[in-house]
N, C-alpha and C positions, 0 to 999 in steps of 0.2 A: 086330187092325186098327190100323195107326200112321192117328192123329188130325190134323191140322193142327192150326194158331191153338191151340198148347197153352200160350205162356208166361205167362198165369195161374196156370197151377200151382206156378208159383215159393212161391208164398207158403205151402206147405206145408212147404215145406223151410226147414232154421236159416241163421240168416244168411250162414254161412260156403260154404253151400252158394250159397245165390243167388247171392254175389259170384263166386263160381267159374264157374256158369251163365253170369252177367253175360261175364266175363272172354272166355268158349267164343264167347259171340253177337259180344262185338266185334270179338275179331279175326278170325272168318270174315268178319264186315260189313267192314272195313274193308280188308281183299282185294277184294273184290265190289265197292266203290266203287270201288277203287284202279282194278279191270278194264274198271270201265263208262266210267270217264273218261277211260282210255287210247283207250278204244273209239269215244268218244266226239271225240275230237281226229282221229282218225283219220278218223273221216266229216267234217270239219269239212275236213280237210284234201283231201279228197277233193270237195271241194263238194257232198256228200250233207246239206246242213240242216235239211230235212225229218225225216231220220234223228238227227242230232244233239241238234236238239230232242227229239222225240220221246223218245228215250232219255236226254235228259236230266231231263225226268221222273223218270220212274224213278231215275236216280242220284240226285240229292235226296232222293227218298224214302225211299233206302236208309240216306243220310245221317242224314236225321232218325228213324231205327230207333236207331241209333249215341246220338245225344244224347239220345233216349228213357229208353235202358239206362243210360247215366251217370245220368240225371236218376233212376232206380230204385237205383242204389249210393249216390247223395249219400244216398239216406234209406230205407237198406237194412231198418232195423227195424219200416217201415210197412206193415200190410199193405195200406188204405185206398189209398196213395200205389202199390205196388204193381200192385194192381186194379186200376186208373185209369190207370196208366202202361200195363201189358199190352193193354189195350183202344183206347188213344192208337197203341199199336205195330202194329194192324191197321189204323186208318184212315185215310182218305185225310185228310179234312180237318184233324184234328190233328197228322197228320207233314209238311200245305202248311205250318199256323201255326207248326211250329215251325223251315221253313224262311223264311218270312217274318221271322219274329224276330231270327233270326243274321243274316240279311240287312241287315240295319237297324243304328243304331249307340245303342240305346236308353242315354239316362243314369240313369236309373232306373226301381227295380221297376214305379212308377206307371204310367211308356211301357208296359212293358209290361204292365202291367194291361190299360188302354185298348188298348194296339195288338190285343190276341188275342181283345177285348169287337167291336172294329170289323169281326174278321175272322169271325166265328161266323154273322152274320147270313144266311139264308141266301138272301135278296136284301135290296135295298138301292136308295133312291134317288138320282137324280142329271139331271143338266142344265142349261141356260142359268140355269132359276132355285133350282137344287140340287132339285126335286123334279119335275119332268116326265114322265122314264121310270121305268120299274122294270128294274133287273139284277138279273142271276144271282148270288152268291159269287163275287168275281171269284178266288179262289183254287181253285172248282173249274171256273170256267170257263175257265179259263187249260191246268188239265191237261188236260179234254176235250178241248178246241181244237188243242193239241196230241196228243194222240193219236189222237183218232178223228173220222170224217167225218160230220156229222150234218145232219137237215133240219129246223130249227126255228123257233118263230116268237120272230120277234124283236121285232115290236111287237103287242099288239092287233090280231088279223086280216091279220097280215103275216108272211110264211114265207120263208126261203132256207134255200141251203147253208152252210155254215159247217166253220171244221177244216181241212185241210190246207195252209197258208200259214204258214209257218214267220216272215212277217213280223210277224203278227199276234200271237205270241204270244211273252210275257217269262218265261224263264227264271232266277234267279239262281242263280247257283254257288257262292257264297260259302259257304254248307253246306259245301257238297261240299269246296271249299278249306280248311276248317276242319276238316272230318272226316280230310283227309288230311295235314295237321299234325300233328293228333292221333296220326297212325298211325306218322309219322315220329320222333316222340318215344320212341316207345313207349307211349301213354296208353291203346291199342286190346291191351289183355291182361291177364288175371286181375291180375296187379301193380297195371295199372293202375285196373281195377276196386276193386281196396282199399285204394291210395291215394286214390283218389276220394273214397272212403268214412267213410274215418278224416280227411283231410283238412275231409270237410263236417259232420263227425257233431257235432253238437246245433248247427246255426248256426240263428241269428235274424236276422231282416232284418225290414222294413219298406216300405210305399209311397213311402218318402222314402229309402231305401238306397242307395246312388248305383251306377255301375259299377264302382267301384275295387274292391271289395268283394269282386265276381268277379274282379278280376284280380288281387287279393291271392292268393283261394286258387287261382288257376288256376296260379300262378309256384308255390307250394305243391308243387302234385300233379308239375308240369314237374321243377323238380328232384328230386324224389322219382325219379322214372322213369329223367331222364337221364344219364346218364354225367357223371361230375362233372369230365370231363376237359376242360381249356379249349381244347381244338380242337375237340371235339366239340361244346361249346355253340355257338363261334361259326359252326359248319356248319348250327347245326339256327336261327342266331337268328332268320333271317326266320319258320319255325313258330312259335315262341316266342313269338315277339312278335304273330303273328296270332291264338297260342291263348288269351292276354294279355287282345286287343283287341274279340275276336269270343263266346270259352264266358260266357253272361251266366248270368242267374239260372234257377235251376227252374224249368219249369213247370208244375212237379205240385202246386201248390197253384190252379191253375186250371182252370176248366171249360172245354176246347175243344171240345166237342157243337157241332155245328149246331143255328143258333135258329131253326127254322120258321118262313117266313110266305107263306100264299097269296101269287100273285100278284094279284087283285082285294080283297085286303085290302089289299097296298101302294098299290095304284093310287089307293081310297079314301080313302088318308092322304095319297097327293100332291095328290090333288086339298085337300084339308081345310088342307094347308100353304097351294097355289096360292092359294085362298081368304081363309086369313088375310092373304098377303102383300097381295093387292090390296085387301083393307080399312084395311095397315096404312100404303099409300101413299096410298089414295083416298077411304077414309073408305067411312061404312056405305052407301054411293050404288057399292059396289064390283061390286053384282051388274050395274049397267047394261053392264058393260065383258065378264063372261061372252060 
C-alpha cells in the first residue's frame, strides 16, 4: 500500500541520504511552483481573479514546502528539528507563517520570534478600541476566503456568506518570487541541498542576530551553486540579490502550532480589557457608563 504524508521518515535514513531526499523534494517543488505561477499569470491575464487568487494559495503553499526543506538541510543532523519540520510540511498554518515571514522584511531573529507568536493565535482581538470583536487566524481566514464559499457567523448571532470575492482577500507572492530565484540559481537541487547544509552546519544566532547574517550565508550557498562565470552572475543578479534580501532565518527553532482559544473565552477577555479601559479613563464610577 503506497502511504502519503511519509516525509517523517526522513529521519531514519543517514544524513547523506536526507540531503539527497531533500535535493529530490526540491526540485520537483520548484517545477510545480514555476507551473502554478505561470498558470497563474495566465488567468490574471485572462481576467479570471477569482482563479488567480484562488490558485495562488496553493502556490505559496507549495513555496513554503521549498523553505520548509531547506530549513531541514540547514540542520540536517536533527532529528527533533526534522520531526517538527516534516509535520510543518503538511500544514496549512505553518506553511501561511512561513509565507508571512518571507513576506515581511524582518531585521532580526526577535521580529521574527514575535511576528510567528502573533500569527499562531488562533483568533484574536481587535477594533475601534483594540478589543471589541473577536477574529479568526487571519492567515487562515485569508486562505478559506479564498478558496472556498462559506455560511458563517460573523458576530454573535449574526451569519452571512463569505468567500468568493477575490477583492477581499490578500495574497503575497514574494514566497513564490523567492522560491523561483532560488530555482534559477540552481539552489532547488541535491547540490543545493548540501550546500545549504554545509554552508549552515553548526551556525549560532541569537534574538539580537540581525538579517545580514542570513544574507552572509545566503551569498555563501549562491556562489557555491552558481556558475562563476561573470555573465552568468550578472543575468541571474536581480535572484541574487532577492535571495540575499528575502532567505531569512530558520524557523525550526519555533513552534508554529495553532494556539487555541474559544470564541466566548476571547469575547470574556474583550470585554475584561473593555472594562479596564473605562476604569482607566473614568475612574472606579466606570460601571455607570456600561
Amino acid at each position: 500500500m503506497m502511504l502519503p504524508r511519509r516525509l517523517g521518515q526522513i529521519v531514519k535514513e543517514k544524513p547523506e541520504v536526507r540531503l539527497s531526499i531533500i535535493g529530490e523534494g526540491l526540485e520537483l517543488l520548484g517545477g510545480h511552483v514555476e507551473s502554478l505561477s505561470a498558470s497563474i499569470e495566465s488567468l490574471l491575464g485572462s481576467g479570471e481573479r477569482a482563479g488567480a487568487v484562488a490558485l495562488g494559495v496553493v502556490c505559496t503553499e507549495e513555496a513554503a514546502k521549498v523553505l520548509i526543506l531547506l530549513d531541514m538541510a540547514r540542520d540536517i543532523n536533527s532529528q527533533k528539528v526534522l520531526g517538527s519540520s516534516a509535520k510543518n510540511f503538511y500544514s496549512h498554518l505553518p506553511r501561511a507563517i512561513y509565507a508571512a515571514v518571507h513576506g515581511a522584511n524582518p531585521t532580526t531573529y526577535a521580529e521574527i520570534v514575535q511576528d510567528v507568536a502573533s500569527h499562531r493565535e488562533s483568533h484574536y482581538l481587535d477594533g475601534p478600541n483594540d478589543a471589541d470583536w473577536v477574529f479568526r487566524n487571519e492567515l487562515l481566514r485569508q486562505r478559506e476566503t479564498a478558496l472556498y464559499v462559506d455560511y458563517e457567523e460573523n458576530e454573535p448571532g449574526k451569519f452571512g456568506w463569505t468567500g468568493g470575492d477575490p477583492e477581499l482577500v490578500y495574497v503575497s507572492h514574494e514566497i513564490t518570487r523567492l522560491v523561483l530565484s532560488m530555482k534559477a540559481v540552481g539552489m532547488l537541487t541535491e547540490t543545493g541541498a548540501k550546500v545549504t547544509s554545509e554552508v549552515w552546519k553548526k551556525s549560532v544566532f541569537d534574538e539580537a542576530t540581525r538579517w545580514e547574517y542570513c544574507r552572509d550565508k545566503a551569498m555563501l550557498v549562491v556562489r557555491s551553486v552558481l556558475s562563476p562565470d561573470a555573465e552568468a552572475r550578472q543575468k541571474f543578479w536581480p535572484d541574487i540579490r532577492r535571495i540575499a534580501e528575502k532567505w531569512t532565518f530558520p524557523l525550526t527553532g519555533l513552534d508554529l502550532r495553532v494556539v487555541n482559544h474559544l470564541p466566548d473565552e476571547m469575547r470574556e477577555k474583550g470585554s475584561a480589557v473593555f472594562e479596564q479601559m473605562m476604569m482607566d479613563e473614568y475612574g472606579p464610577s466606570a460601571h455607570d457608563y456600561r
